[in-house]
BAGUVEX-849550 format. One record per residue: x, y, z of N, C-alpha, C, O in turn. Coordinates in pm, whole numbers, plus 50000, padded with zeros to 5 digits. Each point is the difference from the previous one (the first is absolute). Example, Ala and Ser with C-alpha at 12.3 -4.5 7.8 and 13.67 -1.06 7.14 Angstrom:
513194943150780499115011950000500905012050000501044999850066
498615010749862500825011950006499235010950073500515011150017
***
This chain:
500854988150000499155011950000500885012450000500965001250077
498645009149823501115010850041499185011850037498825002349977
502595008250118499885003450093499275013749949500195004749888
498985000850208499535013249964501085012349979499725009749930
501084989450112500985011849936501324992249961501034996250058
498395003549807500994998749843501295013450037501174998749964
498355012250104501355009550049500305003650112499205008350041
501844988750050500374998050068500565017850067500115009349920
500134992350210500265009350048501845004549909500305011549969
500384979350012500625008349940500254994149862501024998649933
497594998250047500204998249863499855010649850500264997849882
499315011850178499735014449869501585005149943500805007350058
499294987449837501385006249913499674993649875499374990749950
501495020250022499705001649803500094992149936499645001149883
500994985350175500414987749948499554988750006500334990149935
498495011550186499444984050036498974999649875499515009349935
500354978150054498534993149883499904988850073500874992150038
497455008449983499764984350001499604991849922499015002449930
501754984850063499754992049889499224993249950500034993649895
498715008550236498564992949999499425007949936499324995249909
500655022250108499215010649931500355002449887499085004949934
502144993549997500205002149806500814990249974500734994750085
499215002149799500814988449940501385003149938500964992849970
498735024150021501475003849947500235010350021498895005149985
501995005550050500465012250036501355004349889501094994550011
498675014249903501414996249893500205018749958499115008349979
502624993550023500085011749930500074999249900500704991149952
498235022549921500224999049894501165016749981500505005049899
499534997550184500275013149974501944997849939500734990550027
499625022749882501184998549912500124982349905501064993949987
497845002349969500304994249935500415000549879500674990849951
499055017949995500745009949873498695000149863500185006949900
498544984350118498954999349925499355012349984499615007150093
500264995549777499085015349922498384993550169499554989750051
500345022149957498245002650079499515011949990500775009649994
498004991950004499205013149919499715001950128499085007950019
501584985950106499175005350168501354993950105500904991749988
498605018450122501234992450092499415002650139499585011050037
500444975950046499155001450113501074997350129501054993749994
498345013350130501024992050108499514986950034500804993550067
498015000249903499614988450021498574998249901499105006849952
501364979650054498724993049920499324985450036500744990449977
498035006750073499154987750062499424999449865499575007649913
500664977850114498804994249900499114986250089500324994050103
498755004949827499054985450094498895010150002499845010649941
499174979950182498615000950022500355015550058501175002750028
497915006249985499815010750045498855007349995499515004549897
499904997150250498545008150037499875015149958500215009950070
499474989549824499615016349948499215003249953499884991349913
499025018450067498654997849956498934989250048499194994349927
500965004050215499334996050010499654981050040499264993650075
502075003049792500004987949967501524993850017501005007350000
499044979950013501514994549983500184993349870499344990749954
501855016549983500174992449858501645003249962500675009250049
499814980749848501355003849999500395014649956499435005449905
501304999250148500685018049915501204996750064500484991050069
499985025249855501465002350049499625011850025499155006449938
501614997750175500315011150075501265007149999500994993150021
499175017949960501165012049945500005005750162498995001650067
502225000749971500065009750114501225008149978501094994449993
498785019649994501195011549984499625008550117498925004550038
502614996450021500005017450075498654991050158499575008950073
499994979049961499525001550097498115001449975499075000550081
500994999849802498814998049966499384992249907500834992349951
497935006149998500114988549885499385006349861498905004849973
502314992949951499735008349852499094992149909499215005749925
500914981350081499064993849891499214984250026500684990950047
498685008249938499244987950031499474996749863499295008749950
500944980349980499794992249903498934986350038500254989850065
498405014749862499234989450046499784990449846499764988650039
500245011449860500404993249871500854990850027501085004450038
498804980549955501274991650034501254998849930501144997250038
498235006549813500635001149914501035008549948501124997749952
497885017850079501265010149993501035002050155501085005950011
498234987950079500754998750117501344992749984501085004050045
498734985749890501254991950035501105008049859501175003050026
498444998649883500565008949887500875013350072501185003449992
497915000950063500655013550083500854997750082500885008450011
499174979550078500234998250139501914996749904501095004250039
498664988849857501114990349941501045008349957501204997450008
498145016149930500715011049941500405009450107501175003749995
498185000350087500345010450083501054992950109500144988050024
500615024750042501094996750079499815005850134499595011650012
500794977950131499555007550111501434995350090500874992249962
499075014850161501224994550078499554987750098500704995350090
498515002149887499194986550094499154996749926499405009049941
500334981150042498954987149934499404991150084500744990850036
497775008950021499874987850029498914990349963500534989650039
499035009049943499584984149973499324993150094500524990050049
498025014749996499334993950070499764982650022499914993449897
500035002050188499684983549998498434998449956499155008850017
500654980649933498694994949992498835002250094498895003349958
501294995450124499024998150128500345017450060499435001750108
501315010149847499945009950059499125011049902499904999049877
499405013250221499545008849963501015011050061500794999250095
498895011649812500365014449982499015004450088498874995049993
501385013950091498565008750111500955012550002501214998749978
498215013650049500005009650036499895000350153499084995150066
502195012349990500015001250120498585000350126498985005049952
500944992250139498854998650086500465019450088501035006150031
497514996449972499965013850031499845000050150498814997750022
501935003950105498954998750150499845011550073500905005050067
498014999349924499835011350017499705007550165499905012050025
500024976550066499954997450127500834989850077499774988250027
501515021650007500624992350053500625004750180500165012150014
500034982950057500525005350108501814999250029500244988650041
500385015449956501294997849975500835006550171501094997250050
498055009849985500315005550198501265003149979500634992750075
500385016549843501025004849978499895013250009499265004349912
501265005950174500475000650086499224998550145498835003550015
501964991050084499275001750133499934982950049500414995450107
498974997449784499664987750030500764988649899499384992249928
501755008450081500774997449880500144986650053500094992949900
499965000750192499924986450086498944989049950500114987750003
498965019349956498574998349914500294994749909499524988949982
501485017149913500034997449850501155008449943501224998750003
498015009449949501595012049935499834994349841499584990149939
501165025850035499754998649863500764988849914499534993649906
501625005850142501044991549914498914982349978499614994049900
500275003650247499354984650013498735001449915499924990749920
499335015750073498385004649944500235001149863499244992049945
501575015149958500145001649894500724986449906499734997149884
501434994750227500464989649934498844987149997499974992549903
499165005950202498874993650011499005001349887499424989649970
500315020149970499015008749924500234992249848499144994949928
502605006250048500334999349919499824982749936499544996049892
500954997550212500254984749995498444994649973499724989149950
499225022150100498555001949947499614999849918499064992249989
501245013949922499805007849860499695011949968499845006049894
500094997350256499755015950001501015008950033500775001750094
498835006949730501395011550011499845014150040500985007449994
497254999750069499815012050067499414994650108499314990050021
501225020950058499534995950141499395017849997500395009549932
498494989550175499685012250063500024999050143499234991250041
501445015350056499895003950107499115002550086499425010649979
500184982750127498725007350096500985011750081501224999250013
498205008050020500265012250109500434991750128501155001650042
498374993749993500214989350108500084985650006499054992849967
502515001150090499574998450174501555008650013500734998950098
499575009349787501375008050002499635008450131498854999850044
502215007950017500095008650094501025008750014501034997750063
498585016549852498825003249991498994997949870500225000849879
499064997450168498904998349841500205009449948500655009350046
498464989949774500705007049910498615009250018498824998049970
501895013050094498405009950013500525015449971499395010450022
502104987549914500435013750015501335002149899500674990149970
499605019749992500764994149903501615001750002500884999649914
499075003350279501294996050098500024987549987500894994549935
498284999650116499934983150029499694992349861500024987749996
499795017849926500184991949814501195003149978500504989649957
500665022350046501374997349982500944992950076501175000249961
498494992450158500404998250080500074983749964501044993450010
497385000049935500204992349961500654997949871500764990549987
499005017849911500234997449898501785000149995500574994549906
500295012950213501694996750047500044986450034500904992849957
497715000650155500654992750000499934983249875500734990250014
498325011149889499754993549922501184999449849500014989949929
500845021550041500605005049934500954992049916500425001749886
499804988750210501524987149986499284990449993500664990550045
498425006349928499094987050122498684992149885499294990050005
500875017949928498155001349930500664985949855500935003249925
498594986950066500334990549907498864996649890499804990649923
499645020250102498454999849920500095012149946501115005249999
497595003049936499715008750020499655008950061500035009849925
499564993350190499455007150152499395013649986500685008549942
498034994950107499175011249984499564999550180500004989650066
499665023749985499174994550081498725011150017500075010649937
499224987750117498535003850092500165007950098500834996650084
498285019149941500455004650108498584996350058499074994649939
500975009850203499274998050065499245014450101500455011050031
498334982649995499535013550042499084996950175499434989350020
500585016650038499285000650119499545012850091500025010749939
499674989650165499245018250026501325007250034499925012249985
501284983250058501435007349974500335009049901500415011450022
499314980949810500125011849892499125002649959500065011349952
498804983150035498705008749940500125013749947500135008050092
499864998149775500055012649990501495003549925500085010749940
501434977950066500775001349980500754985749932501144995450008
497504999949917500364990749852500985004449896501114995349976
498095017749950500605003049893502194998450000500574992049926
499995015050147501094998349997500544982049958500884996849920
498504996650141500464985450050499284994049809500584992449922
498525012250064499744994449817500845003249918500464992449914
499885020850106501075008349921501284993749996500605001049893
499924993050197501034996350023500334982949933501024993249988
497505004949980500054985649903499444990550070500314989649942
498755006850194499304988650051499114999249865499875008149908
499364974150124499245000749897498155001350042498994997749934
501275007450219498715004250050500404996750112501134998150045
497385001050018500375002750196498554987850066498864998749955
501814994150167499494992550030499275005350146500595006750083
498094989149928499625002450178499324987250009499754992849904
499895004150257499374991450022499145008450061500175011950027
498494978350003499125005950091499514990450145499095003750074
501594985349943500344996950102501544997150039500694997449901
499825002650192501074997850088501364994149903499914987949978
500965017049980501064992049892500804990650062500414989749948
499835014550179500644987250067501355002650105500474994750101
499915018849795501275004050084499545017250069498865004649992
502125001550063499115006150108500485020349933499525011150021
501854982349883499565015949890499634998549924500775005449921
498164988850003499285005349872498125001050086499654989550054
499885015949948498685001550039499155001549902500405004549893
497804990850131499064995649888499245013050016500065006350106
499264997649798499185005649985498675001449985499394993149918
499875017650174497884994249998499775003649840500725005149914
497984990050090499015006249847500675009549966500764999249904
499075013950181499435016949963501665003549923500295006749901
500744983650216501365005049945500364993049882500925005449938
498694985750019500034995149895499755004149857500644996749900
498275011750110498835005349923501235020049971500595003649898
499325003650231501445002449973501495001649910500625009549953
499554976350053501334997149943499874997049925500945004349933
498044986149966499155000049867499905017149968499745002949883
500375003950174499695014649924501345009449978500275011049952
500454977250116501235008750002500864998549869500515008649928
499474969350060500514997549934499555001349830500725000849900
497654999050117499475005349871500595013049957499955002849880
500535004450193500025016249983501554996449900500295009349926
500734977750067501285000549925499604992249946500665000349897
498494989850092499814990849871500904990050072500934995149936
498815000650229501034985550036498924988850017499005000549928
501104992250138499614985450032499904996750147500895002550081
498284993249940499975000450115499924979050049499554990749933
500835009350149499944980750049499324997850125499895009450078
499704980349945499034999050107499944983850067499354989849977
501495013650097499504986050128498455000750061499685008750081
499744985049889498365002250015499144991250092499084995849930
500855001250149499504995350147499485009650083500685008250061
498224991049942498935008650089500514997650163499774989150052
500955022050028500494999250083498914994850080499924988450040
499105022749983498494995250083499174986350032499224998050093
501264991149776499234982750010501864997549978500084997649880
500805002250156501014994950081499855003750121500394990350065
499365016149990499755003050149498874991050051500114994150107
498795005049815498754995050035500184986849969498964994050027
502034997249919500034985350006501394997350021500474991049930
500405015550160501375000050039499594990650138500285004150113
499164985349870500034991450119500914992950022501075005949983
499084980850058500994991350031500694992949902499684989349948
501215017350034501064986349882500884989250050501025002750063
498704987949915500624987250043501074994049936500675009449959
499984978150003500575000249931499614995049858500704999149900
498164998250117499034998049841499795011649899499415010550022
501354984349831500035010049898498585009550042499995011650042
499074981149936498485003249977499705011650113499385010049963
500944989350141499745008050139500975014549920499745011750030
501084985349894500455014649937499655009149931500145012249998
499374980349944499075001049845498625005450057499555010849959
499734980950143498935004150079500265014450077499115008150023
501884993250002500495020650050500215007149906500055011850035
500134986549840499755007249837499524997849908500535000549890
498064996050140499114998549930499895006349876500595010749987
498484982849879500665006049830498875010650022500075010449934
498854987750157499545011249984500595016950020499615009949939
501504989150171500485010150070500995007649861500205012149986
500264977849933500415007649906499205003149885500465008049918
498234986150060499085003049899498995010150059499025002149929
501045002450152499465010950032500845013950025499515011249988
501404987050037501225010749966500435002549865500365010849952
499584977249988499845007549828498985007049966499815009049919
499444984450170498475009549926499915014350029499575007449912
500794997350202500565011650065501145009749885499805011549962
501114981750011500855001449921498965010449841499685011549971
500214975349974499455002649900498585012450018499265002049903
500595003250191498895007850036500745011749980499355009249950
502224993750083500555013050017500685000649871500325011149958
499974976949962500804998649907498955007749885500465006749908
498024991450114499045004349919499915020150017499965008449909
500034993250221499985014650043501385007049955500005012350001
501394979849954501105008749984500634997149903500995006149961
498404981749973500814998249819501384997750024500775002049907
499854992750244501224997650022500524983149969499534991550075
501155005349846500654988249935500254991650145500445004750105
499194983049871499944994550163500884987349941500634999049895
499154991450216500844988649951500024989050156500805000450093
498144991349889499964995950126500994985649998500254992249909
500055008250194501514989750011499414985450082499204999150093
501514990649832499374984050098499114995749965500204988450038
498865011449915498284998849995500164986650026500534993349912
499095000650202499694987850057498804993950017499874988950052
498955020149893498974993850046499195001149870500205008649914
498694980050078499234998249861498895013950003499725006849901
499814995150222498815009050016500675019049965499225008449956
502244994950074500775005049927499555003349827499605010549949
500684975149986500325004149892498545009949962500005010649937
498944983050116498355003149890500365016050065499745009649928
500704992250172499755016150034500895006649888499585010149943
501784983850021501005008249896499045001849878499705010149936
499734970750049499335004149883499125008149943500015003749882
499054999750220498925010250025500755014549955499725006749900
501224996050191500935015750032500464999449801499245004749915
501584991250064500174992849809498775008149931500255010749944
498274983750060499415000949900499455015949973499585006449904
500724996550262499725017650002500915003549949499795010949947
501504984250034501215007249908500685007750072500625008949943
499454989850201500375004650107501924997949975500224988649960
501095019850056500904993649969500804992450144500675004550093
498964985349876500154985450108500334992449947499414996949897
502054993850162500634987849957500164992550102499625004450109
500834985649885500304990650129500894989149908500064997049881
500634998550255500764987549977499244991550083499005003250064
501824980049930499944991550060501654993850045500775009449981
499794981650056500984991750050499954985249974498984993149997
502215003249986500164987850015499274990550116499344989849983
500905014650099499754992050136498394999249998499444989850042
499965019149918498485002749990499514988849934499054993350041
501615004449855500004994849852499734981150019499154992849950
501895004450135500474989250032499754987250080499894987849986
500065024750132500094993350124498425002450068499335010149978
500234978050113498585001350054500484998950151500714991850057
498835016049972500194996650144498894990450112499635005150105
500104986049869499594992250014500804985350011499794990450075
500905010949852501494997349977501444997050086500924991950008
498665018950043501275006250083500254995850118499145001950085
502254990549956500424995950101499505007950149500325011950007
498934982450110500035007450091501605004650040501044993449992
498665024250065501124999050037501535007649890501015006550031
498434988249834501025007449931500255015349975500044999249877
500135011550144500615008750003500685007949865500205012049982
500074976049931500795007049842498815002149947500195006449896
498394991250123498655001849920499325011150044499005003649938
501475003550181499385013250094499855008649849500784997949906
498625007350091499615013949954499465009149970499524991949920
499845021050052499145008050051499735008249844501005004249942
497634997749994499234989650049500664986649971500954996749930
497734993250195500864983750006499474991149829499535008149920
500494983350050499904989749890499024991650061500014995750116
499185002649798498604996950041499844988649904500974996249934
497954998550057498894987749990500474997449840500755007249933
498684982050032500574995049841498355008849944500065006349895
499084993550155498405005649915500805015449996499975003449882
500725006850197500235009649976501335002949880500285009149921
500224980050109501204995049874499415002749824500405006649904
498544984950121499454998549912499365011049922499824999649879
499825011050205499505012649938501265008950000499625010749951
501624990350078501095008649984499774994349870499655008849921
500434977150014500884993749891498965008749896500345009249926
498674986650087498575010549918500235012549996499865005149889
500495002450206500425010649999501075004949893500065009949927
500414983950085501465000349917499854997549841500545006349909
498454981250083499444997649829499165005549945499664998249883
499645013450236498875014649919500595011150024499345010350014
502294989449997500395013849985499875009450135500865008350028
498074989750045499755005650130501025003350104500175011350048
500584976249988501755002250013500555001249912499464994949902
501975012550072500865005949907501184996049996500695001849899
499874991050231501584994750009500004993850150499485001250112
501524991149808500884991850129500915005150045500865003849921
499344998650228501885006350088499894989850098498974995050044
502115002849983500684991050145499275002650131499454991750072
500685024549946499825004750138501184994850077499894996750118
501025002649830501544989450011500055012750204500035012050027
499974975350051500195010450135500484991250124499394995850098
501705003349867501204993050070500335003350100500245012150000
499994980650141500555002950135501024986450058500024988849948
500685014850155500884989350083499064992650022498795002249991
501814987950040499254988850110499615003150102498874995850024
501785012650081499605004050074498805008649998499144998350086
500735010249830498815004150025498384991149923498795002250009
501924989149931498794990449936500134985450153500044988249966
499985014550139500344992650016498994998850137499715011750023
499614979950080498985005650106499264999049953499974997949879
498645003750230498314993649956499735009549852500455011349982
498434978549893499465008249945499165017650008499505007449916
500684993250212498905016649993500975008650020499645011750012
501804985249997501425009350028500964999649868500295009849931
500064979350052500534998149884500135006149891499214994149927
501465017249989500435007249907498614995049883499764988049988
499585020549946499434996449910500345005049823499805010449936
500794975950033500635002749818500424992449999500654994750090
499085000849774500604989249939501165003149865499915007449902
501084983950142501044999049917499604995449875499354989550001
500965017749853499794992749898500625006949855499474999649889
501205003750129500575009249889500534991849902499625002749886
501314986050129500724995549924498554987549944499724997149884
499754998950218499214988349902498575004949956499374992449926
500005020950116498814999849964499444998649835498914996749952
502055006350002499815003849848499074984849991498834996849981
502354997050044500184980149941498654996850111499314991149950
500285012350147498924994550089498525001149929499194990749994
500635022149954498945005449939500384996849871499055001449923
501914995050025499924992449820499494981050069499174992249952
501245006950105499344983250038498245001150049498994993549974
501185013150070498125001250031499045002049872499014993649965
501765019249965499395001549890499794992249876499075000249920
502144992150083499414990149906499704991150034499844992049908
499905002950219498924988050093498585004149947499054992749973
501095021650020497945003850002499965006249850499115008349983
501724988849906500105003649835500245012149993499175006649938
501604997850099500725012249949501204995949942500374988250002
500345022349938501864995849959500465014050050499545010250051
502104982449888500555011450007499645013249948499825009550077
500094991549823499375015449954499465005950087500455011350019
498384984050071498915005850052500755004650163499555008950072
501414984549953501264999150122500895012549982500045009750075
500434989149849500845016649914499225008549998500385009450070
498474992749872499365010149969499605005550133499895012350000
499784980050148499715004950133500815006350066499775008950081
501424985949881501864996650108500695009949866500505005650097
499764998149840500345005049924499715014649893500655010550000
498594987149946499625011149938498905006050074500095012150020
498834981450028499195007050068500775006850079500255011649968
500394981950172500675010850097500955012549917499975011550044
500724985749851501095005249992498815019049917500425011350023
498144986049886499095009349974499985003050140500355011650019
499404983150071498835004950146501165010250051499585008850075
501274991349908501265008350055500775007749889501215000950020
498365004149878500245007749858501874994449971500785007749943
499574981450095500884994149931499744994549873500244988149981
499145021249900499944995449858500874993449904499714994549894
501655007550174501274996349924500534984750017501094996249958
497854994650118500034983950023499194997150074499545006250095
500144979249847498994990550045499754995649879498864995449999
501665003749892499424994849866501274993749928501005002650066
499214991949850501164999449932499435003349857499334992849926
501215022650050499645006449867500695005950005500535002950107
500025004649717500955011349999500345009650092498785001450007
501565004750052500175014850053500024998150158500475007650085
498804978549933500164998350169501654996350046501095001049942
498554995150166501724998550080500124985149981499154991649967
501915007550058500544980749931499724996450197501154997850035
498225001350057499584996450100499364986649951498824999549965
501984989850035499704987849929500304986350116500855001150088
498264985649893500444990050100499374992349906498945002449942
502144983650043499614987849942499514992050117500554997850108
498224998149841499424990550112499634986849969499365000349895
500754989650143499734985149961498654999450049499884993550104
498985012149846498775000950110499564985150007499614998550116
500254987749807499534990350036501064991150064499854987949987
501415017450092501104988250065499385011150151499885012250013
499844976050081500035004850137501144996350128500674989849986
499415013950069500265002750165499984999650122498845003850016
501514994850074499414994550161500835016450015501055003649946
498025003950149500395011950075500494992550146499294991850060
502115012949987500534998550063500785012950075501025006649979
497944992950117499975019750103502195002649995500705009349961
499564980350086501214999350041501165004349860501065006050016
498584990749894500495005649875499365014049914500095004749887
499494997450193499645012549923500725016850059500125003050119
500175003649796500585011150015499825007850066500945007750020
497974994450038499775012150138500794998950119500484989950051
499585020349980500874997350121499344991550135500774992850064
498135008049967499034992450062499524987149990498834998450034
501914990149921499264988049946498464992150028499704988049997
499695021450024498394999450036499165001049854500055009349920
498964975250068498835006649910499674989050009500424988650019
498085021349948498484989349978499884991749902499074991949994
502195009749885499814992849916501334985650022500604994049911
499445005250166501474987750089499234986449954498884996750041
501884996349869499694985149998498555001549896499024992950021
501005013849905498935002349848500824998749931501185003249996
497714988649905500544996149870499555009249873498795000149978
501695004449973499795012949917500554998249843501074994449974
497945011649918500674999249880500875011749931499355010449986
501784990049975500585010249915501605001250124500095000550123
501294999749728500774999550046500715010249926500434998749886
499675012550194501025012349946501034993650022500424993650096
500255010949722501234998849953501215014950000500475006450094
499694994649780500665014549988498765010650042498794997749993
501785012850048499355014550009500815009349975501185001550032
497955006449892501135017349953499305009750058498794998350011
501645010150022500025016949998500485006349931501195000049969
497625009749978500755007849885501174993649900500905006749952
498884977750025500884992949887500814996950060500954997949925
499464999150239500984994350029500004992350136498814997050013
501824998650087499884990350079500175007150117500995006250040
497604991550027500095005450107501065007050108500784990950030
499615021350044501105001850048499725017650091499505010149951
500884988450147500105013250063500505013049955501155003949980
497345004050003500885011449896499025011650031498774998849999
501935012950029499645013550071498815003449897499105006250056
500594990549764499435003349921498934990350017499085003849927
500524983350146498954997950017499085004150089499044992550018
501015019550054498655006950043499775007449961500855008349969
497524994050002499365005549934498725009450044499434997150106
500235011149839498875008650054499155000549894500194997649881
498475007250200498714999149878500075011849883500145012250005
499664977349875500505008449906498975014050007500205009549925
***
């Protein structure tokens, strides 16, 4: 069985290939042959573009991708004549994908770097298939609420970032009134909760302030994000948690967040402010998005892997790597995320990737750190589900990929077409895997996905046309 990370912590250099992911890696470059084109690299094989997987060749110059040849014919003609400094030669059983977009990630750099950190989070990401990461504001310290504490991170991310890296500022009744600077400066919007976040500097916000900061952020044309749990029915069913998943799940009820969307979408209607509700864990959720949708209200939502996947019903008494807020609920509520997802109603898949020590995952379920680790395997968790219930890949990319990478005006990838970025990963999507917590790249060896069997095996990955690697030019701000 092979192992979920095909790349190894120090495995990113310009030189590794694996021999399972292409059949050939060859320089054509100075060969002295007339070519009417000259590329720094050229793929040929199966490749997801338009939609569909079919053989092409792929042109990549300068870090981006100049030509895509879908004709088999003039493909291989072109591919034969033209000259590149790398050649490769996909295997049979591999696809071409466009980098995975994650647009929610927790990375706790600076402050909580014990957590995760950027270096461990980004090499994880990568061995993923995912080549953008976005930043939460928190469980860093200080959160990104200012655009002291966004340079602060962004020093300390500078050396570190093995991806692409963007992040999220964040907002609470501290800056209210003093957004604009912090957009300007390149977040790709601002996150609040409206119940309790967990740590004791970022604070949630009621209705009225909400409604507010929707007027603030409408006033620059930003985005606003939303942890959405009705503080008021958490209080009112915050009874006894035991060590039974269900007794958790029973203190965050899907109503508590389907009625806080609804709330949501009430102010989102009064202020024409671009919303974006984060997690959606619950089925009774989606009909409210769907509802908020048909008014044309501007409202998006994601979902998660773990949502996706996992039933808690399921769930070991007692386990702790499955905590999370909101918690993962029932396979009937499963079942309407997945619906959700095949009428458009949800818009994308993110990790919610939210990593801690052992120590703090560690003690009765109602104390215990709530997040689940999943950065490096979610991609592959939610491509195995999906094609359990007839979806494919396409429909996997288009959530994890291009959708997130639109939902965050990264236009320049998530597709593999001319003019985008060569943000590329060969994936063996029908050879699978045993997830093994202990091999995986986070600094934390904790996850819910430990001892799953999962389909799709990242091979090579590029950035910007080349092999992953720590570089001051991969962070990025909203264009």
């Amino acid at each position: 069985m092979n192992s979920p990370q095909d790349i190894s912590l120090h495995g990113f250099s310009s030189h590794r290939v694996s021999s399972q992911s292409v059949s050939s890696f060859s320089s054509a470059a100075g060969s002295g042959s007339a070519s009417p084109e000259s590329y720094d690299l050229i793929i040929r094989g199966r490749v997801l573009a338009q939609g569909s997987i079919a053989p092409r060749v792929v042109a990549v110059s300068d870090g981006i991708i100049a030509k895509v040849w879908d004709d088999p014919q003039e493909a291989t003609a072109v591919a034969a004549a033209a000259s590149a400094a790398q050649t490769i030669d996909l295997a049979d059983e591999a696809v071409l994908i466009p980098g995975i977009v994650d647009t929610h990630v927790h990375i706790n750099e600076p402050g909580r770097t014990e957590w995760e950190g950027f270096d461990y989070a980004t090499r994880a990401a990568a061995a993923g298939g995912v080549t953008t990461v976005i930043d939460m504001p928190l469980n860093s310290n200080p959160p990104t609420m200012t655009v002291e504490a966004l340079n602060i991170k962004l020093d300390a991310a500078r050396n570190k970032a093995y991806t692409e890296l963007g992040f999220w500022g964040g907002v609470d009744s501290s800056n209210i009134g003093h957004l604009k600077p912090l957009w300007d400066a390149g977040v790709f919007g601002f996150k609040c909760f409206l119940s309790p976040s967990g740590v004791d500097e970022y604070g949630s916000l009621r209705y009225d302030q909400v409604r507010t900061v929707m007027e603030e952020i409408k006033s620059f044309g930003g985005t606003l994000i939303i942890h959405s749990e009705d503080p008021d029915e958490l209080t009112a069913h915050a009874g006894h948690i035991d060590q039974t998943y269900r007794s958790f799940v029973d203190s965050r009820p899907g109503s508590s967040e389907a009625d806080a969307v609804a709330q949501i979408a009430k102010l989102v209607a009064e202020t024409g402010c671009r919303t974006h509700i984060l997690h959606v864990s619950s089925g009774q959720t989606v009909g409210v998005i769907a509802d908020a949708k048909k008014s044309g209200l501007p409202l998006s939502a994601e979902t998660c892997p773990h949502y996706l996947t996992l039933d808690c019903n399921h769930i070991p008494d007692g386990d702790t790597a499955f905590k999370c807020c909101p918690p993962i609920r029932d396979k009937h509520e499963q079942d309407q995320l997945w619906q959700g997802l095949a009428d458009g109603v949800l818009d994308i898949v993110v990790t919610d990737h939210s990593p801690t020590t052992a120590q703090m995952k560690s003690g009765p379920l109602a104390t215990a750190w709530g997040g689940v680790s999943s950065l490096q395997v979610g991609f592959r968790a939610v491509l195995t589900e999906a094609k359990r219930r007839g979806f494919a890949l396409p429909d996997v990319v288009r959530w994890m990929s291009a959708g997130s990478a639109q939902f965050v005006g990264l236009n320049d990838r998530g597709e593999i077409a001319p003019g985008k970025r060569a943000d590329l990963v060969v994936l063996r999507p029908d050879e699978s895997f045993t997830v093994h917590a202990s091999e995986l790249l986070s600094r934390n060896p904790i996850s819910a996905f430990d001892g799953a069997t999962l389909d799709g095996i990242v091979g090579r990955v590029l950035i910007g046309g080349v092999e992953p690697a720590a570089r001051p030019s991969n962070l990025i701000t909203r264009p």
